[in-house]
C-alpha positions as CSV (number, residue, x, y, z in Angstrom):
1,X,15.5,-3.1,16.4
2,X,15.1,-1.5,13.1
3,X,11.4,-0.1,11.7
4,X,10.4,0.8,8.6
5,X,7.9,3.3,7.7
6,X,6.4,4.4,4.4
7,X,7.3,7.8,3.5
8,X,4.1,8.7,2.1
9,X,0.8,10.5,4.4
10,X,-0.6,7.4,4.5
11,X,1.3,6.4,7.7
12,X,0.6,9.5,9.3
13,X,-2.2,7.5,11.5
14,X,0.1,5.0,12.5
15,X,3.9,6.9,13.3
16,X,2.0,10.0,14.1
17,X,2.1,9.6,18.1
18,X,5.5,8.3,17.8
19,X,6.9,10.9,15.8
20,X,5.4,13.2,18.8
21,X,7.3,11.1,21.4
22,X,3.4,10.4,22.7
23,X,4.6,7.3,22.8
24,X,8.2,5.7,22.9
25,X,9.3,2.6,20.0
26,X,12.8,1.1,21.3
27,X,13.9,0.7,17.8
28,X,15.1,3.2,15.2
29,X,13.2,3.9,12.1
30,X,14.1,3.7,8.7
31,X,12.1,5.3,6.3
32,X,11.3,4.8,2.6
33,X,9.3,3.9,-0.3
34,X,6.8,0.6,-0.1
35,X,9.5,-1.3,-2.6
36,X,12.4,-0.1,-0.8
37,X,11.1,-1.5,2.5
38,X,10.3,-4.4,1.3
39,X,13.8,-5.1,-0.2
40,X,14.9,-4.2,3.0
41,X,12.6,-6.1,5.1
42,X,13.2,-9.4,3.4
43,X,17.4,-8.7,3.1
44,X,17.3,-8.3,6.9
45,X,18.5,-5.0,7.4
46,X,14.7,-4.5,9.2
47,X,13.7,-6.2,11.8
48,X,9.9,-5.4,11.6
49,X,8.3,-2.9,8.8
50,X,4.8,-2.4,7.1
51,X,5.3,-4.6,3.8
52,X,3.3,-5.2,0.5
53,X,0.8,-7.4,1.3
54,X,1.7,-9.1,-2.3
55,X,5.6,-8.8,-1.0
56,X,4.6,-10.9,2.1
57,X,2.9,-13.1,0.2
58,X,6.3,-13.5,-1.9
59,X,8.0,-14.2,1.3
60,X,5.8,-15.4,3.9
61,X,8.5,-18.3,5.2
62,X,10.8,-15.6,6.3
63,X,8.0,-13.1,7.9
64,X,5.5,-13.2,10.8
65,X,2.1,-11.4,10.3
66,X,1.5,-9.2,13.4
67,X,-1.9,-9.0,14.1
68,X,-4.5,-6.0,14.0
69,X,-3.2,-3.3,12.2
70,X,-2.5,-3.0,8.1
71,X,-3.6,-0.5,5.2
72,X,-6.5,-1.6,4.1
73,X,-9.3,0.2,2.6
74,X,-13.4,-1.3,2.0
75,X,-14.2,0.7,-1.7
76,X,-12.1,3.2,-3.0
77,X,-8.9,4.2,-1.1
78,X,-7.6,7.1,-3.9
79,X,-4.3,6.5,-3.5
80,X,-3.9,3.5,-6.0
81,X,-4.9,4.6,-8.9
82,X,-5.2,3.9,-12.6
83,X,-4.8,7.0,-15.3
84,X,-6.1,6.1,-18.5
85,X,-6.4,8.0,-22.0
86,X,-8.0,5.6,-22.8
87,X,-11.2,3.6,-21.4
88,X,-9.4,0.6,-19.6
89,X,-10.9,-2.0,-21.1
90,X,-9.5,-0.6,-24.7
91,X,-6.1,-0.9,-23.3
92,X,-5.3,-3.8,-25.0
93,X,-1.8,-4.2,-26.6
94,X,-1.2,-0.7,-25.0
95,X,1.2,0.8,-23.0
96,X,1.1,0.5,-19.0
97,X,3.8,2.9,-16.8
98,X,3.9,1.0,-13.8
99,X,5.0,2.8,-11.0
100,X,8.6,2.0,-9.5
101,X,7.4,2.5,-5.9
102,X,4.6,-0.1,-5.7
103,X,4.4,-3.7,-6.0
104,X,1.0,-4.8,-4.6
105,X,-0.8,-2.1,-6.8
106,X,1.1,-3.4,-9.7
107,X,0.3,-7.2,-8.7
108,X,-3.2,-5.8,-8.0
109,X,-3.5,-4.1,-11.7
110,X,-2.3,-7.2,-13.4
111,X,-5.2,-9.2,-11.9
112,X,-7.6,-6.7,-13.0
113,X,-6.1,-6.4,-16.1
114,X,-6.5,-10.1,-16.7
115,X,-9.8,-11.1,-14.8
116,X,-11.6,-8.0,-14.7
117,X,-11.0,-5.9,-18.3
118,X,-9.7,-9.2,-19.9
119,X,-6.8,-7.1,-21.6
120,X,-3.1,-7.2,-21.8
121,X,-1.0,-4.3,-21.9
122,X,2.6,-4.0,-22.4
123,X,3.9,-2.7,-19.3
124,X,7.1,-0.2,-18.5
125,X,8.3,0.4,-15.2
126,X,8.9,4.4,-14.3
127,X,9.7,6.5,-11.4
128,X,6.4,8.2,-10.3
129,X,7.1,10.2,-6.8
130,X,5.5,13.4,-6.7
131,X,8.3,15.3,-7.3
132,X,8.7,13.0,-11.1
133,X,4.9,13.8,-12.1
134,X,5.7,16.4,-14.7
135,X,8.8,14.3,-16.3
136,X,6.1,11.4,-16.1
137,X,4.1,13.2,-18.5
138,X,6.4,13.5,-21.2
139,X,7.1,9.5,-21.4
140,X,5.1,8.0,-24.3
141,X,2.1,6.0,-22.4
142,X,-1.4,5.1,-22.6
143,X,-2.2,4.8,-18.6
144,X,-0.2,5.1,-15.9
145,X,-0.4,3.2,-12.4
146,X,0.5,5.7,-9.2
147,X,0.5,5.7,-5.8
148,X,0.7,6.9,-2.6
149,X,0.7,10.9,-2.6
150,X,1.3,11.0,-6.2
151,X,-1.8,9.7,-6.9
152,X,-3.2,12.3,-5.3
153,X,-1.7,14.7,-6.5
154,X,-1.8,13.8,-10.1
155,X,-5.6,13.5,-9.8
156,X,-5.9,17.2,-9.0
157,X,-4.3,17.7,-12.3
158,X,-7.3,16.3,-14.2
159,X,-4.5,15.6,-16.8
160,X,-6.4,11.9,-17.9
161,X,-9.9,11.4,-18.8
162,X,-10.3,8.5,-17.2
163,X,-9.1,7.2,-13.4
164,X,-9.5,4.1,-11.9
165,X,-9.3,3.6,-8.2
166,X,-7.9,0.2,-7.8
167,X,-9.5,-0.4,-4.7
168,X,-12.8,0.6,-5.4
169,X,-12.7,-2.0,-8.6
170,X,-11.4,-4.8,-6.3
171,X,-14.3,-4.6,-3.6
172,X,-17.1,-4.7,-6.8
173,X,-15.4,-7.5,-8.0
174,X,-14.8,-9.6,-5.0
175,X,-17.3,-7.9,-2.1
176,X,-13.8,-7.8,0.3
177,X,-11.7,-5.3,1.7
178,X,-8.5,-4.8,0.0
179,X,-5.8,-5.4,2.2
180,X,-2.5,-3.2,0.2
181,X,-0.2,-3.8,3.3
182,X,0.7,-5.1,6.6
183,X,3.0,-5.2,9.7
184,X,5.5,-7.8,9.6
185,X,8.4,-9.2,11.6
186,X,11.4,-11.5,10.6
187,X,10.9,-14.8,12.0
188,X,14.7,-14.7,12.9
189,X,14.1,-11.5,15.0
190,X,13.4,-12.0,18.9
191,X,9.6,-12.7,19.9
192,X,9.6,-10.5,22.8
193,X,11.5,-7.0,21.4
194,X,9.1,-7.5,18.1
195,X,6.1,-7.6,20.5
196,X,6.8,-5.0,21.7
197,X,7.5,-2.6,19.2
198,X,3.9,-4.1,17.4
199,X,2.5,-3.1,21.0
200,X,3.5,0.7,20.5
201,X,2.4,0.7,16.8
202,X,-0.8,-0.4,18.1
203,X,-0.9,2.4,20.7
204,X,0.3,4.9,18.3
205,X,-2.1,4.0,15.6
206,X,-5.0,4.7,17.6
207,X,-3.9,7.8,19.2
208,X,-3.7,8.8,15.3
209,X,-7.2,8.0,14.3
210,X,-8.3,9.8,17.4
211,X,-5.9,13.0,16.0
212,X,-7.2,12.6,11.9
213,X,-7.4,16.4,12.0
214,X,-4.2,17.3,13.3
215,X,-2.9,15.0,11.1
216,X,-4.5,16.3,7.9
217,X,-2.9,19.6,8.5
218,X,0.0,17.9,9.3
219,X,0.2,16.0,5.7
220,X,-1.1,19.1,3.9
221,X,2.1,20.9,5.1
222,X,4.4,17.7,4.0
223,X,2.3,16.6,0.5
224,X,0.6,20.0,-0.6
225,X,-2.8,17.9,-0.4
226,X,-5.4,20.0,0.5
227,X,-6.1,19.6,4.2
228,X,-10.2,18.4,3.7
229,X,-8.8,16.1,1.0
230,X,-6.4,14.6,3.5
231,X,-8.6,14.0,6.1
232,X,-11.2,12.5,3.9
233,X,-8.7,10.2,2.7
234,X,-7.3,9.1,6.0
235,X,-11.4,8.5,6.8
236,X,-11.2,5.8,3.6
237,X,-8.7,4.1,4.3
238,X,-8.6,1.5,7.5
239,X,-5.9,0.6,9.6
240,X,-7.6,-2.7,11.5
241,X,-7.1,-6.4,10.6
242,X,-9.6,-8.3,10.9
243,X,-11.2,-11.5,9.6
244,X,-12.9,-9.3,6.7
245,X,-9.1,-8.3,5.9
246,X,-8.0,-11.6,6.6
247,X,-10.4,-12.7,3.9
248,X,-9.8,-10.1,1.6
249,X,-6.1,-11.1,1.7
250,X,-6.5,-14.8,1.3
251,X,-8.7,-14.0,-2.2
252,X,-5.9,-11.8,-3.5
253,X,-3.8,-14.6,-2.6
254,X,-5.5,-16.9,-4.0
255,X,-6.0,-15.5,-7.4
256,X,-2.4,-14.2,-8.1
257,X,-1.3,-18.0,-7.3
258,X,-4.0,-18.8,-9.7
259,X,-2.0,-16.5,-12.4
260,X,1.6,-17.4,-11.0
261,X,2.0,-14.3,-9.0
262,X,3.1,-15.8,-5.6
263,X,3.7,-18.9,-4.6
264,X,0.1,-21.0,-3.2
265,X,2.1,-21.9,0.0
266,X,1.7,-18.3,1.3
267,X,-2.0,-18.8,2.3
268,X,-0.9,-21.1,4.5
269,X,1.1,-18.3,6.5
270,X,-2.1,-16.1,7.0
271,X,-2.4,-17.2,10.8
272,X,-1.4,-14.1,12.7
273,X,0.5,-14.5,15.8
């Protein structure tokens, strides 16, 4: 069995007990950026990986949901983030860097874009790790979409007038919880092994929200986050599933089929099994 795992803090919660050998996954892990995995996940060189939720949605015939566990957030979840010289409902005809790395905060952005600031920037795709912030900077742009720990970092820079946390927007907008991604199995794979290794996510996800402190020193070590800003954002985000999410999922759905942005059959693969 092969696992993927995001290579940003935010899966410190769920890989942390593993990493520890608190608990044992029989199935190696392959590590990487949200877009990578994805890629991967859907080529079959993964068995079972956290995907985009807006990548599952792209895909849902060849994936099985696993219930319980995604990264969700209810308000803002800081690492999804908008940064704007410009008021975001004057960006208009302006230019967008899209982060390389993402695809549901991209997907995400061009719903708010549309529905929310009724605007339409042109869009540029660019590397934005946190080791590519300072070359970021120097590409001509009026906003720039980052996530993960870039966005954190970046917004210690105070380098844009205006942010916009994605996922604080989406709950005003919709009341729901924003679901950014899940835990996801190839149908092909076996039902048993993929159980299994869901099983020991599940156990090593809540030995990490009962360890958020030794993990924010952990990820303030690995990121250069500042430990209290790590373990406040660990505290925003959510790692559960539940009918909330489920909801929350099925309205993002739901309105990028609306635009064209995934096919409307993927609601019907919401059932987790």
């Amino acid at each position: 069995m092969r696992l993927g795992r995001i290579a940003y803090i935010n899966c410190f919660p769920v890989y942390g007990a593993i990493d520890r050998g608190i608990v044992r996954v029989a199935a190696g892990l392959v590590t990487g950026t949200p877009a990578e995995l994805n890629d991967l996940l859907v080529a079959g060189e993964l068995d079972l990986s956290v995907i985009s939720a807006v990548e599952f949605a792209r895909n849902a015939g060849l994936l099985r949901l696993l219930p319980g566990i995604g990264i969700t957030s209810d308000g803002p979840v800081k690492s999804v983030a908008l940064f704007s010289k410009v008021p975001v409902d004057t960006l208009d005809g302006r230019t967008v860097l899209l982060t390389a790395s993402s695809r549901t905060g991209v997907a995400l952005l061009e719903l708010l874009c549309r529905d929310v600031w009724r605007v339409r920037p042109h869009y540029a795709q660019a590397r934005a790790e946190a080791t590519d912030l300072d070359a970021l900077g120097r590409l001509p742009h009026d906003a720039v979409l980052v996530i993960g720990d870039a966005a954190l970092l970046l917004a210690a820079r105070h380098a844009y007038p205006h942010r916009v946390d994605l996922g604080e927007v989406w709950k005003r907008w919709t009341g729901l919880p924003f679901v950014f991604a899940v835990w996801a199995a190839r149908r092909a794979v076996d039902r048993a092994a993929a159980d299994r290794v869901h099983a020991v996510l599940l156990q090593s996800r809540d030995w990490g929200l009962a360890h958020l402190d030794v993990l924010a020193a952990e990820a303030h070590r690995v990121s250069g986050v500042p430990t209290g800003e790590c373990r406040e954002y660990f505290a925003g985000l959510d790692y559960a599933f539940t009918q909330r999410h489920l909801a929350g999922l099925a309205t993002f759905f739901a309105k990028l089929a609306a635009h064209g942005l995934a096919p409307a059959a993927a609601l019907r693969y919401l059932e987790v099994a």
